[in-house]
C-alpha positions as CSV (number, residue, x, y, z in Angstrom):
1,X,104.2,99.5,62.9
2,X,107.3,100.2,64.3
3,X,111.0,98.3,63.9
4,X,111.8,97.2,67.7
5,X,115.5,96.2,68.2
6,X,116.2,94.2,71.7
7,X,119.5,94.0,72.9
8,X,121.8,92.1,75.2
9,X,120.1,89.4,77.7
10,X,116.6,90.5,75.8
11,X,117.9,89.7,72.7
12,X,118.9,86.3,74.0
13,X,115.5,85.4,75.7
14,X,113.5,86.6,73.0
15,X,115.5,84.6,70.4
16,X,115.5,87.5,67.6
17,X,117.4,91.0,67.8
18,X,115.0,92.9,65.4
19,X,111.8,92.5,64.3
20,X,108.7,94.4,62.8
21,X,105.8,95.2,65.8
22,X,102.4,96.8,65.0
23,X,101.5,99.1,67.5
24,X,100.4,102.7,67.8
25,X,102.5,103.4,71.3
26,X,104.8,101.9,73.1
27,X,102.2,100.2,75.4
28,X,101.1,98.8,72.0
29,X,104.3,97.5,71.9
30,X,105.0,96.1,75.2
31,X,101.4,94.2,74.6
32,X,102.5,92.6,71.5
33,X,105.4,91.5,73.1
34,X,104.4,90.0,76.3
35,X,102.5,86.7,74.1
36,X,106.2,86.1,75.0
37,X,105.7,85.6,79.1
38,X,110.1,85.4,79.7
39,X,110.2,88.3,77.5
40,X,107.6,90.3,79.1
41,X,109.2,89.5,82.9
42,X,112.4,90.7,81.1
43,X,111.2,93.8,79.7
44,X,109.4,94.9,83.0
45,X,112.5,94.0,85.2
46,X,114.6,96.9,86.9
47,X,116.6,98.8,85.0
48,X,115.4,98.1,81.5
49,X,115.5,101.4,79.5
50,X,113.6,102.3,76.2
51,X,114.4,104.8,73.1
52,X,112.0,106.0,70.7
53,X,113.6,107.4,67.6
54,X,116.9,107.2,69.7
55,X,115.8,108.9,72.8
56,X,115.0,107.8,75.9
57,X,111.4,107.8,76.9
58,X,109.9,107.0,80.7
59,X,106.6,106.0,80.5
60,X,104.3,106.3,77.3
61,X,105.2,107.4,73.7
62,X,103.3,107.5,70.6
63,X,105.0,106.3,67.8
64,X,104.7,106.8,63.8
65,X,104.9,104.3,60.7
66,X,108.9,105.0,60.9
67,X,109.5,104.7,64.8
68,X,112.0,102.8,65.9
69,X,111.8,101.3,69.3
70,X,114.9,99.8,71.4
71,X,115.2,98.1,74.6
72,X,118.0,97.9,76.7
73,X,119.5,95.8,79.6
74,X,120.8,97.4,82.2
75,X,124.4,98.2,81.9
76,X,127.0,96.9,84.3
77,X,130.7,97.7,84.4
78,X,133.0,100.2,85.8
C-alpha cells in the first residue's frame, strides 16, 4: 500500500486529495487509479510529474509499505 497525494487540477477531477492505494509499483498505482477514466486521461497528460518518497521518478518505481506517492500538474507561471 502506498499513501498517494494528488494535487492541483488532479485533485479536483479526482474529487479526493489523499488517499490509501494498494500497489507494489507505481504502475500498480496508475492501474488502481485509472477505474477513474478522467483521472487516468489526467494523469497520463503532458507534463504530469511523479515523486516517490519525495523524489522525482520517470518511468517505474517500486514502492514499500511506507511509500508515498504524489502527482503533480504541470506548473505554470513566471
Amino acid at each position: 500500500m502506498a499513501r498517494v497525494l494528488l494535487f492541483g487540477r488532479l485533485a479536483d477531477i479526482a474529487g479526493w486529495r489523499e488517499r490509501v492505494v494498494d500497489g507494489a509499483s507505481l504502475a500498480d498505482i496508475r492501474t488502481a487509479l485509472s477505474a477513474d477514466p478522467d483521472l487516468a486521461e489526467a494523469l497520463s497528460g503532458k507534463g504530469v510529474q511523479v515523486a516517490v518518497d519525495k523524489a522525482i521518478v520517470r518511468g517505474e518505481a517500486a514502492l514499500t509499505a511506507t511509500s508515498e506517492v504524489a502527482f503533480m500538474p504541470p506548473m505554470s507561471g513566471g
